[in-house]
N, C-alpha and C positions, 0 to 999 in steps of 0.2 A: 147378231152378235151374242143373244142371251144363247142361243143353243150353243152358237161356238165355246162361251163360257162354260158352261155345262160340260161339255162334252172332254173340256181340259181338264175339269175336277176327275173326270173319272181316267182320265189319261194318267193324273199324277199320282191317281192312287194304285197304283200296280204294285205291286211287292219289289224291292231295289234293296241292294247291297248298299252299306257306306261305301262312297267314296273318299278321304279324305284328301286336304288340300295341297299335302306332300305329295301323292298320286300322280293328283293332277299335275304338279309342279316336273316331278320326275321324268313324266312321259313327255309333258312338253305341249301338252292338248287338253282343251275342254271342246266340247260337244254340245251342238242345240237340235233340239229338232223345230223342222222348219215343212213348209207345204209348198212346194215348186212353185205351183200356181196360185197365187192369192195378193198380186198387187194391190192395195201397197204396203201389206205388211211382209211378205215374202215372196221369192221368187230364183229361178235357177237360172234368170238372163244376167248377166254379170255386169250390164251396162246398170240395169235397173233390179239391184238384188233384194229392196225392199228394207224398210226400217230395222223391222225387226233383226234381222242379217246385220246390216252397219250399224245395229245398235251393239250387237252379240260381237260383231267383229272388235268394233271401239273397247269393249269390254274385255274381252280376250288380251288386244294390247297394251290394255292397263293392267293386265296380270302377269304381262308375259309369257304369254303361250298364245298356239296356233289355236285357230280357230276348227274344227270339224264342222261339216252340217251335215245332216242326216234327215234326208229328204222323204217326206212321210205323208202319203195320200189313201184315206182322207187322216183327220188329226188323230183320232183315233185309233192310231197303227202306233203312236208313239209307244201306247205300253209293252211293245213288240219290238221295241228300239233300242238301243244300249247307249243312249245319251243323258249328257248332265244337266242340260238347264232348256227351258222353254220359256220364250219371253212372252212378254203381256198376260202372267196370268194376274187373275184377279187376289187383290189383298184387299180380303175382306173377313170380319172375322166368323166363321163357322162352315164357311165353304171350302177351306182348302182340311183335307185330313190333316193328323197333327206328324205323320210323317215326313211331312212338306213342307219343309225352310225356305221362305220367302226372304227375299232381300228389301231394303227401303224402296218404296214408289217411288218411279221413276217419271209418270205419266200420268193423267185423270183419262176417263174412258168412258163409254159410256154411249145410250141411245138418244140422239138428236134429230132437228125436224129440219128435214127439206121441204125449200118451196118453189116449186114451178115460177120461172119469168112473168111480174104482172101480178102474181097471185099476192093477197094481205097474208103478211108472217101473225104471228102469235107468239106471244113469250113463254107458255107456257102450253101444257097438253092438255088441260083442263080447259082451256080459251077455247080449242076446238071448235068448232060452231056446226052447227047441224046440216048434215049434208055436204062438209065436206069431203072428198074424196080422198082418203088417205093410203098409200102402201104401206104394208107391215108384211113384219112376217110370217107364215104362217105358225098360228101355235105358239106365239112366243108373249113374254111380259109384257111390251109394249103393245102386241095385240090386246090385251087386254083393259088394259090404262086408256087405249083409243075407243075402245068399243063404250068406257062409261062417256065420255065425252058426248056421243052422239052422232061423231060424225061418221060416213061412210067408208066401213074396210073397205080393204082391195085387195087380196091376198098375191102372197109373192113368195117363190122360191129362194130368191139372190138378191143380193143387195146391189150389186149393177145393173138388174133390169129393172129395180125400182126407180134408181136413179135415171135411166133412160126416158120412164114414164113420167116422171117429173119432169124431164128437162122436154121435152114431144107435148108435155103438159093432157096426157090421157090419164092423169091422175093431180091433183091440188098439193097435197105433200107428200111428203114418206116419212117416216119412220127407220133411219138409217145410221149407224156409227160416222161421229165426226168424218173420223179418218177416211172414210170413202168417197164422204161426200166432197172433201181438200182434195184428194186425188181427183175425184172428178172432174171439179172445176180446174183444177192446174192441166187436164189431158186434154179437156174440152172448152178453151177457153172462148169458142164463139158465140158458146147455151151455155154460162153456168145455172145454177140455182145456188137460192137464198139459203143462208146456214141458220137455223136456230139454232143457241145452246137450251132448248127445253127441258131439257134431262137436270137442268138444274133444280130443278121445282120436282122431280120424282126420286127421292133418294134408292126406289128399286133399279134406277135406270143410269145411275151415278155409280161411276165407282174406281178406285185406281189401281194400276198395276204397276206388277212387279217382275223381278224375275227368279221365276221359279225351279230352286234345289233339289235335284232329284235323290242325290246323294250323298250331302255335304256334311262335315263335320263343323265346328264352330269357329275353327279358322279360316275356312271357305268363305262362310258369312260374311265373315268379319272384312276379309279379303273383296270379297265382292260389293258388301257397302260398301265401301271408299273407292271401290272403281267407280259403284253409280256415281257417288258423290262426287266424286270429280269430275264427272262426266255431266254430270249437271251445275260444277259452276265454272267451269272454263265453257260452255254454252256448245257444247258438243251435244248433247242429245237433242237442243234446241234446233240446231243445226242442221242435222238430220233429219227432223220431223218436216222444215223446214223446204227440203227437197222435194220430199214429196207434196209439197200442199197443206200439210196439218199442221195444226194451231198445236204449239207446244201449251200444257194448261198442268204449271209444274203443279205438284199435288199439294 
């Protein structure tokens, strides 16, 4: 999830035209870009089109307009994309360029600890204890936070084959985004694992999102907080999260 994050800052910093919110209105359309393959925040199955999608959609119908998706592998092609908004980026302050209008946090986020069936959780990443066997991912913040602890990396490409190692229990925990790990246990509900929120205790590893302006002028904004908002108190984005397995943790 740290490189995912990453990799959107540089997504959002492309050079882009205003769009303003009469535009949008005119046409009838806004626009997200979105990863086909990436349950369960996106996806191109329409049975299971992923949070992010039914967040973007629920968003769109509070503004009255169609929804576009613009379907983009890997995330990285967005800045090659003519689209308005991308969800879950991170609002945090110095990460996003000053060209990029964030709307109010809709979500908390962030890196949390799986633990194999059986295995003692920990509240925090520092509790660690030596020699446990952990998944991370390669090269990333949480690899590093793991590594003072003591206990034993495990390097990993993806964060569903960590979670498999966890749940086979060829590994003690992992180091995994909530939301995978709720997807998991709701897809795989005869092996779940144990969820820590440990990323409470690491404010590198904490952090909440939004959704991110590509092009907006100040009515857009203003237009789009009050979708979130209402989308967060009639319990729609709750809701949503909800389907998939994740723990809504309003911000």
């Amino acid at each position: 999830m740290i490189i995912l994050a990453l990799v959107a800052v540089s997504v959002l910093a492309a050079p882009v035209h205003s769009r303003p919110y009469e535009e949008i209105r005119a046409r009838g359309e806004i626009s997200v870009c979105a990863n086909p393959n990436a349950l369960p925040y996106s996806s191109n199955r329409p049975e299971t089109p992923g949070f992010q999608i039914e967040i973007a959609r629920a968003l769109a119908e509070r503004l009255g307009v169609r929804l576009q998706i613009e379907w983009i592998v890997p995330r990285m092609r967005a800045a090659l994309v003519d689209c308005d908004i991308l969800m879950d980026t991170i609002a945090r302050p110095g990460i996003q360029p000053p060209s990029i209008r964030l709307s109010a946090p809709y979500q908390t986020g962030g890196v949390a600890l799986a633990f194999a069936p059986g295995q003692p959780t920990v509240e925090a990443y520092r509790d660690l204890k030596s020699g446990t066997r952990v998944g991370v991912m390669t090269n990333s913040v949480a690899s590093m936070i793991v590594s003072k602890s003591g206990a034993r990396m495990v390097p990993f490409g993806f964060e569903d084959e960590m979670l498999e190692a966890v749940a086979k229990g060829e590994v003690d925990a992992a180091a995994v985004s909530p939301a995978s790990i709720g997807y998991y246990n709701l897809t795989n509900p005869a092996r779940t694992v144990a969820l820590v929120h440990a990323e409470d205790s690491e404010p590198e590893l904490k952090w909440v999102v939004a959704v991110g302006l590509r092009r907006a002028d100040a009515p857009l904004v203003d237009a789009v907080n009050a979708a979130v908002a209402a989308l967060v108190a009639d319990g729609t984005i709750a809701g949503i999260y909800a389907r998939y397995g994740v723990d809504y943790r309003r911000p």
